[in-house]
C-alpha positions as CSV (number, residue, x, y, z in Angstrom):
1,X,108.5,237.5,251.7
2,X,110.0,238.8,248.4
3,X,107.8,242.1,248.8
4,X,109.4,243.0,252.0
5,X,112.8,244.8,250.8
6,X,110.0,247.1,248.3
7,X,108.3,247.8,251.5
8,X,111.3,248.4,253.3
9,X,112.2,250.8,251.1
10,X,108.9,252.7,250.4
11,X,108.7,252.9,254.0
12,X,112.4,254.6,254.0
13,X,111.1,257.1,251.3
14,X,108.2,257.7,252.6
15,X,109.6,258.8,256.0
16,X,112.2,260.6,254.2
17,X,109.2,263.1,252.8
18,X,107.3,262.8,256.0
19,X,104.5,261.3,254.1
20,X,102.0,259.8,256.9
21,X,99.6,258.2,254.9
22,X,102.3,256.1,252.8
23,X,104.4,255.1,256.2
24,X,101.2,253.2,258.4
25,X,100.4,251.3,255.2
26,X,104.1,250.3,254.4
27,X,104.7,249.3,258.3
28,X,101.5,247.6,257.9
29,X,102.8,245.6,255.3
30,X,106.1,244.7,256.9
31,X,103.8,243.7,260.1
32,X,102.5,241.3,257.9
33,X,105.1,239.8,256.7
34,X,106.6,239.4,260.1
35,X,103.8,237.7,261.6
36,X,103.7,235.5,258.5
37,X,106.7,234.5,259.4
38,X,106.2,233.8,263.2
39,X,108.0,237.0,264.6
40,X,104.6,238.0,266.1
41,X,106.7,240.3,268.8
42,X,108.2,241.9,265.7
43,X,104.6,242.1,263.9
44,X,102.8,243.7,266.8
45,X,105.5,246.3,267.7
46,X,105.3,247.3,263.8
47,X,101.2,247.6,264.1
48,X,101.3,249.7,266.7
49,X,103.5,252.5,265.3
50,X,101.2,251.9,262.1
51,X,97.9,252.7,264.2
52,X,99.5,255.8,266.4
53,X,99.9,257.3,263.0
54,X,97.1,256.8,261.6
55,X,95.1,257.5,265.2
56,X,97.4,261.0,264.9
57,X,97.2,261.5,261.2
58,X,95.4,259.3,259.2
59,X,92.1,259.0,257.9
60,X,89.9,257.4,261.1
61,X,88.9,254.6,258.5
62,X,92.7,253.8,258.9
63,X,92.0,252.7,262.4
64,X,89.6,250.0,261.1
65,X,92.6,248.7,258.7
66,X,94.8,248.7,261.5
67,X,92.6,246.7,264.0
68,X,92.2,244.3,261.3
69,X,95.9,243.6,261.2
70,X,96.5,243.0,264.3
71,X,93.5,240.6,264.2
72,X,95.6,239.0,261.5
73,X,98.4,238.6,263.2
74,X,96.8,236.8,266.2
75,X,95.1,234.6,264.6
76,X,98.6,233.6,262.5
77,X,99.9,233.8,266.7
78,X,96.7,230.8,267.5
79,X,95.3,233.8,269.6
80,X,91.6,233.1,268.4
81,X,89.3,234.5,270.9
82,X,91.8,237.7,271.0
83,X,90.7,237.7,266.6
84,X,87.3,237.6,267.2
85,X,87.6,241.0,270.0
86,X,89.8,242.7,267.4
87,X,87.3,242.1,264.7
88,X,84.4,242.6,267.2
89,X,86.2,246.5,267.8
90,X,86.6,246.6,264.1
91,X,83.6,246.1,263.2
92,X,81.4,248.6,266.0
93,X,84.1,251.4,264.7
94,X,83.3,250.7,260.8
95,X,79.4,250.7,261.9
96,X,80.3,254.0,264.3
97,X,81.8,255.6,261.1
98,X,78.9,254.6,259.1
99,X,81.8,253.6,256.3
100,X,82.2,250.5,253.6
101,X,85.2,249.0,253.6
102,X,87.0,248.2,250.9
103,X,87.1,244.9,248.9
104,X,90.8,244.2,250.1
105,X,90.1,245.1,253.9
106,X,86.9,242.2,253.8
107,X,89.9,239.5,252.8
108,X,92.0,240.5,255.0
109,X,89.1,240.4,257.9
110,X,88.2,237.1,256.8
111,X,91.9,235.2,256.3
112,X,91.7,236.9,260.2
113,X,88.2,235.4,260.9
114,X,88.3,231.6,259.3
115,X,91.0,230.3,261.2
116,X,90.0,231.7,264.6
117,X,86.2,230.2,264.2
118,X,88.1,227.2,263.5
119,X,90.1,227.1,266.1
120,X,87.6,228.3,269.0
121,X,83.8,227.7,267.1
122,X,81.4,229.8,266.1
123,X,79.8,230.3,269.7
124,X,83.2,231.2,271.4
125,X,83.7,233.3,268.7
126,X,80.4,235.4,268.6
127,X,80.6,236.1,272.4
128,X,84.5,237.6,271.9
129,X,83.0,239.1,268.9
130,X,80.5,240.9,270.7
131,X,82.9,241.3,273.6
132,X,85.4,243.0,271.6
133,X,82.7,245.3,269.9
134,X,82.1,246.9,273.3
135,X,85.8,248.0,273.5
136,X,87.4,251.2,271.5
137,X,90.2,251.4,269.2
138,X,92.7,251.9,271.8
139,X,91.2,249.4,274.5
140,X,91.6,246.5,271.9
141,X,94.8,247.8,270.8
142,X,96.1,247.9,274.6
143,X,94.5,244.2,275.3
144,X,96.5,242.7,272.5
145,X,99.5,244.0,273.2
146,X,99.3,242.8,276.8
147,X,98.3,239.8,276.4
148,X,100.9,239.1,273.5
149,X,103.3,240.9,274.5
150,X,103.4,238.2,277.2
151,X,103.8,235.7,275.2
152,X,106.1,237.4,272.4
């Protein structure tokens, strides 16, 4: 909560110099702090301006990041088998790219993953896993937002 005004305001400078690799990562953040505090409407809205940036401009390992906050942000929203098809997506593009994600993205993916194979199990959660991996970027990113954007 006390980050967000920095991010709010690196995301104002970085727009200011049109820097596209600063302004995904300091929506991202905001995102994060929305959905942290419940305003999952807000989060998602914020996530998807991150990922079409980075799917224009960014690196496509950005894509991964991005699919990975979302997933974060439903499984703060209790949207549990929606977590495991984010991560599922996440996870076919990272083995597509043939990349290794940083330390900070695992953490991320796993505060994500915990609390849906909580709620759901571990055998609900493998089949959206696997359900999810057979979806692109862009299908999973369209998924969530309809079926949160419902509920938002």
């Amino acid at each position: 909560q006390a980050a967000r005004p920095i991010y709010e305001q690196l995301l104002a400078e970085a727009r200011a110099a049109d820097d596209m690799q600063i302004v995904p990562r300091a929506i991202s953040a905001i995102a994060e702090s929305a959905s942290e505090d419940g305003r999952h409407g807000e989060a998602l809205a914020l996530l998807e301006e991150a990922y079409r940036i980075d799917r224009e401009y960014g690196d496509p390992s950005e894509v991964i990041h991005d699919l990975i906050y979302f997933a974060r942000s439903t499984a703060l929203a209790g949207r549990a088998e929606l977590t495991a098809k984010l991560l599922g997506a996440a996870a076919a593009k990272q083995d597509e790219l043939g990349i290794v994600v940083p330390d900070w993205v695992v953490k991320l993916r796993e505060s994500a993953e915990s609390p849906a194979r909580e709620q759901i199990g571990d055998e609900v959660y493998e089949v959206a896993w696997r359900a999810g991996g057979r979806l692109s970027p862009e299908q999973a990113v369209e998924l969530t937002l309809h079926e949160v954007g419902q509920d938002a």
